[in-house]
C-alpha positions in Angstrom: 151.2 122.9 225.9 152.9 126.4 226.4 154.6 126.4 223.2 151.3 125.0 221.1 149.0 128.0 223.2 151.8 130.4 221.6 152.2 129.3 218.0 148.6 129.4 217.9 148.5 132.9 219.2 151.2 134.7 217.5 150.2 133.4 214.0 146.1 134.1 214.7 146.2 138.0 216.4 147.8 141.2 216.7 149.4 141.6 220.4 148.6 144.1 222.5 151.5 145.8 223.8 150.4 147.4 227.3 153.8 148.8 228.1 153.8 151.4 225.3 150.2 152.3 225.0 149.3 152.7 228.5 145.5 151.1 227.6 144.4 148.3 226.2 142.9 147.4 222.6 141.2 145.0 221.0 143.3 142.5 219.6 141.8 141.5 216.2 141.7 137.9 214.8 141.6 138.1 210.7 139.2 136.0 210.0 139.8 135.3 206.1 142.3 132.2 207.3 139.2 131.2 209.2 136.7 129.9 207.0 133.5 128.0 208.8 135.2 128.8 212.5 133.0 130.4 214.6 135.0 133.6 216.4 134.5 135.0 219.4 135.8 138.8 220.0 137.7 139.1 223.2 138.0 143.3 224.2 138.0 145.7 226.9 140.5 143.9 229.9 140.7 144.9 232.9 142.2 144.3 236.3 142.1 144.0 239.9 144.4 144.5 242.3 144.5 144.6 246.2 148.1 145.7 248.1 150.1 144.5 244.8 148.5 141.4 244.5 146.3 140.3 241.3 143.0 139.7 242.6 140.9 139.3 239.6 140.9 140.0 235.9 138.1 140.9 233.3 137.3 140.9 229.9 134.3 141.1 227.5 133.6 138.6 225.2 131.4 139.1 221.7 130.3 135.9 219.5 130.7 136.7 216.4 129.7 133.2 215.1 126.5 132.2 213.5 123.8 130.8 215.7 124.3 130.7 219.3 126.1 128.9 222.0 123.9 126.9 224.9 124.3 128.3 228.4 125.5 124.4 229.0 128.1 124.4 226.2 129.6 127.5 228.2 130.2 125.5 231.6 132.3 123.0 229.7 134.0 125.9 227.7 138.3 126.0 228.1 139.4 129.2 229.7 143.2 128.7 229.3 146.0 131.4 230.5 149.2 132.1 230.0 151.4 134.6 232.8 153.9 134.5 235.0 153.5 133.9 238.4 156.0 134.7 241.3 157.3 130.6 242.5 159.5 132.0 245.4 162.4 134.4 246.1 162.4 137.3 248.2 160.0 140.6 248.2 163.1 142.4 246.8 164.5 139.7 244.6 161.4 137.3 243.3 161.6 134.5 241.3 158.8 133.8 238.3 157.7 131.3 236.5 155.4 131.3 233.0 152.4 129.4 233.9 149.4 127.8 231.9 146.4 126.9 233.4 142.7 126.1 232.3 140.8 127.9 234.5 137.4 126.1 234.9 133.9 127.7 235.4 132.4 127.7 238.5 129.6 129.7 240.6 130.7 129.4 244.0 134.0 130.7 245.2 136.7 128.0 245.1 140.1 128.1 243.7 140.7 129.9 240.5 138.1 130.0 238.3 135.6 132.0 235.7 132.0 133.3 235.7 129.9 135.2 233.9 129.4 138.6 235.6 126.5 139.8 233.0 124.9 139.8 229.6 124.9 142.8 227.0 122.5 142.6 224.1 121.1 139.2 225.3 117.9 139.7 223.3 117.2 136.3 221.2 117.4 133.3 223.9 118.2 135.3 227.2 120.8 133.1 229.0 120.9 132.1 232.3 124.1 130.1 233.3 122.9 129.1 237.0 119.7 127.4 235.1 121.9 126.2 232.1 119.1 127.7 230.3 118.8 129.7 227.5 121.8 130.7 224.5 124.5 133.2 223.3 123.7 134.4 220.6 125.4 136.0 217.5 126.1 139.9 218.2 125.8 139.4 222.2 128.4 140.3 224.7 129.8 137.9 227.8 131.4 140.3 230.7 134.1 137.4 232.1 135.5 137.3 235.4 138.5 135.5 236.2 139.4 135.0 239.8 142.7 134.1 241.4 143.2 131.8 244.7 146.5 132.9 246.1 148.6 130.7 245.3 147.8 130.9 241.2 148.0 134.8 241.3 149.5 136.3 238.6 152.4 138.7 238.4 151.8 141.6 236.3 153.0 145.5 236.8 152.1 147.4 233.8 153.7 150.6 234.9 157.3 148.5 235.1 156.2 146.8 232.0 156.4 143.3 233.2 154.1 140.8 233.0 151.7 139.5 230.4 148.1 137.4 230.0 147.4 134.7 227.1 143.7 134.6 226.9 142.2 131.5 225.0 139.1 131.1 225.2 137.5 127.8 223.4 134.2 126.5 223.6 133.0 122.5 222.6 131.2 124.2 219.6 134.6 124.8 217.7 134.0 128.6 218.4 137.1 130.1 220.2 138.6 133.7 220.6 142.1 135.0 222.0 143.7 137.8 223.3 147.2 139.2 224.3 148.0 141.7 226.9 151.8 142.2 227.7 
């Protein structure tokens, strides 16, 4: 699974390299290899942290498809990640592990898991994911939220330049976006 999520991503997008930038870009998917696939941007991540542990990570995410996407489509979307997490060891001397996990959405706090934290642009079919109503439309941006129980929390120190996320995102429409940050 880990080796299929990264052929897919290093031969569709442009990396991100955190490390030597010191902020984060867009990573761009060409879309000319892409014909009738309906693309979703992924931009603008962010993190959380709380006395060196990852708490929670954000992104935003832009449909760049034609038509829209139902509110219910989006509960039964794949948010799948890629990182490494710490599986033991000592504070001074930890030991990590790359992980992949589909994260599934969910509106009460639970293990890990994804929401949507609010709408930009939503001006067609205004959605409403607790009603399952409404649509995402072309041109309209998702703010995501993923959250991190304990155990799954990820290891990542950008100052020490360790650390990475693999961000698919891949709804039952066929529309999917990705992005790296190492």
């Amino acid at each position: 699974m880990f080796l299929l999520l990264f052929n897919y991503i290093a031969n569709s997008i442009t990396s991100v390299d955190f490390k030597v930038s010191r902020g984060l870009q867009v990573s761009e998917i060409s879309s000319a290899p892409y014909y009738k696939m309906n693309l979703i941007r992924l931009a603008d991540f962010t993190l959380e942290q709380y006395n060196g542990t990852l708490l929670k990570v954000s992104f935003n995410a832009t449909y760049e498809g034609v038509g829209g996407v139902r509110a219910s489509d989006l509960l039964h979307s794949n948010l799948i990640l890629a990182y490494v997490k710490i599986v033991g060891g000592t504070p001074n001397n930890p030991r990590f592990t790359p992980t992949v996990k589909r994260v599934p959405y969910f509106y009460y706090s639970s293990s890990t898991r994804w929401l949507v934290k609010s709408v930009y642009d939503d001006s067609i079919d205004p959605i409403d994911i607790s009603l399952e109503r409404g649509a995402w439309n072309s041109g309209e941006t998702l703010s995501l939220v993923v959250e991190f129980d304990r155990d799954d929390s990820p290891y990542f120190d950008p100052t020490m330049g360790f650390g990475y996320f693999y961000i698919l995102l891949d709804l039952p429409t066929g529309a999917c976006g990705v992005m790296v940050v190492k």
